[in-house]
C-alpha positions in Angstrom: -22.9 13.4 -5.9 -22.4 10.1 -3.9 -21.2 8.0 -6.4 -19.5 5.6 -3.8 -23.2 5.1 -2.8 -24.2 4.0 -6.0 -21.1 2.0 -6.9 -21.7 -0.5 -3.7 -25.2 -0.7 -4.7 -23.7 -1.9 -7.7 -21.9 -4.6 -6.0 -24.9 -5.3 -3.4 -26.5 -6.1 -7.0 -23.8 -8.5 -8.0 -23.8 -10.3 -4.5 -27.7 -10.9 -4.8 -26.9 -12.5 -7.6 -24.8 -15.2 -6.6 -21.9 -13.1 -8.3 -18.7 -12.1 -7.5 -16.8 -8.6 -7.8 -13.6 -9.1 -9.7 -10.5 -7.7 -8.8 -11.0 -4.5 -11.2 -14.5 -4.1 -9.9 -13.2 -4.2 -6.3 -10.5 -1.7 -7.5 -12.8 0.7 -8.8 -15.1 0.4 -5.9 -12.4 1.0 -3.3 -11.2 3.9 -5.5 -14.5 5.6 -5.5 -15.2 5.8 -1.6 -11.7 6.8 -1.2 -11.9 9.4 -3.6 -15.1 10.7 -1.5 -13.6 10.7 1.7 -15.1 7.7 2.8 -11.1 5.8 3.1 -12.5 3.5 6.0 -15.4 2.3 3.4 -12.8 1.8 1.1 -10.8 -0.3 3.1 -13.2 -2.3 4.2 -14.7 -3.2 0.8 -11.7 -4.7 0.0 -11.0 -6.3 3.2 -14.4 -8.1 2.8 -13.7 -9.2 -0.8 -10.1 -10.1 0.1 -11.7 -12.8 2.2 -13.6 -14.0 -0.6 -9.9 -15.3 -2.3 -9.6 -12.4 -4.2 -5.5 -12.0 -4.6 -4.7 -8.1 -4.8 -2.6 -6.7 -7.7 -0.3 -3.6 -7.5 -3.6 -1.4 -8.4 -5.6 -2.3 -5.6 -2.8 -2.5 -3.2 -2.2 1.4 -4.5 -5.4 2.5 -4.5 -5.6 1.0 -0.6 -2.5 3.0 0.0 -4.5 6.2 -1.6 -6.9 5.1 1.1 -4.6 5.2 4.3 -3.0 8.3 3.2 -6.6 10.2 3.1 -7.0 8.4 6.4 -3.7 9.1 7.9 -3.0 5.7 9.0 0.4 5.0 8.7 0.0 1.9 10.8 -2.2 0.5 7.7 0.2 1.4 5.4 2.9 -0.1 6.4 0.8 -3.7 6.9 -0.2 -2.9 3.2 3.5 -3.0 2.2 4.1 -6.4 4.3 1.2 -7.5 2.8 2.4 -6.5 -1.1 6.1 -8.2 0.0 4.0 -11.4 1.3 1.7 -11.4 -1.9 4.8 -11.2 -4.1 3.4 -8.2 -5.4 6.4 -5.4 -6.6 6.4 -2.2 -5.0 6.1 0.8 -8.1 6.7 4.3 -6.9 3.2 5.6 -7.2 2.7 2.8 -4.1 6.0 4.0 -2.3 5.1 7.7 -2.6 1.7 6.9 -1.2 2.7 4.6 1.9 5.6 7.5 2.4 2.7 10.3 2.7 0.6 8.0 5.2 3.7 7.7 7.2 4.5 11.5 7.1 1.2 11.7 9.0 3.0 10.0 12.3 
C-alpha cells in the first residue's frame, strides 16, 4: 500500500487547517516515505517543515539519516551531522551507524 500517500494527505489536512505538524508528526511522516523508498520525499518533508521553526530532535535527525542512507547521499549525511553538532543535538549510535552506511556509499 502507499501509506506515505496517505500520511501527507494527512498533513495537507492539517495545513488546510491553519495547523501545524509537530515535530513527532513530521517524524513519522518522514519515516513513512523513507521506509517506501520515497528518501527524497522524506527529505523534503522535513526540509519544508524545518522552515516552519520546527527544531529537530535526535529522532528526526535519525530517521533523515535513515533517509540518505536509502538514498545513498553521503553528501547529505554528513550536512545532517553538521547540522545535529550546530543544533546541539548529541550524536547516539543508531545516527552514527546510519551517516557511516550513507558514507560507505562514496
Amino acid at each position: 500500500a502507499r501509506r506515505w500517500e496517505e500520511a501527507l494527505g494527512l498533513v495537507q489536512d492539517l495545513l488546510q487547517q491553519k495547523l501545524l505538524p509537530d515535530l513527532q508528526t513530521v517524524t513519522g511522516v518522514a519515516s513513512v516515505c523513507s521506509h517506501a523508498g520515497e528518501w527524497q520525499l522524506a527529505l523534503a518533508f522535513a526540509n519544508e517543515q524545518r522552515d516552519q521553526r520546527l527544531l529537530p530532535d535526535g529522532l528526526l535527525f535519525g530517521t533523515l539519516l535513515l533517509a540518505c542512507e536509502k538514498g545513498l547521499n553521503w553528501e547529505l549525511a554528513l550536512e545532517l551531522l553538521a547540522d545535529m553538532e550546530r543544533s546541539s543535538v548529541p550524536l547516539d549510535p543508531i545516527s552514527s551507524a546510519l551517516a557511516i552506511r550513507a558514507c560507505a556509499t562514496r
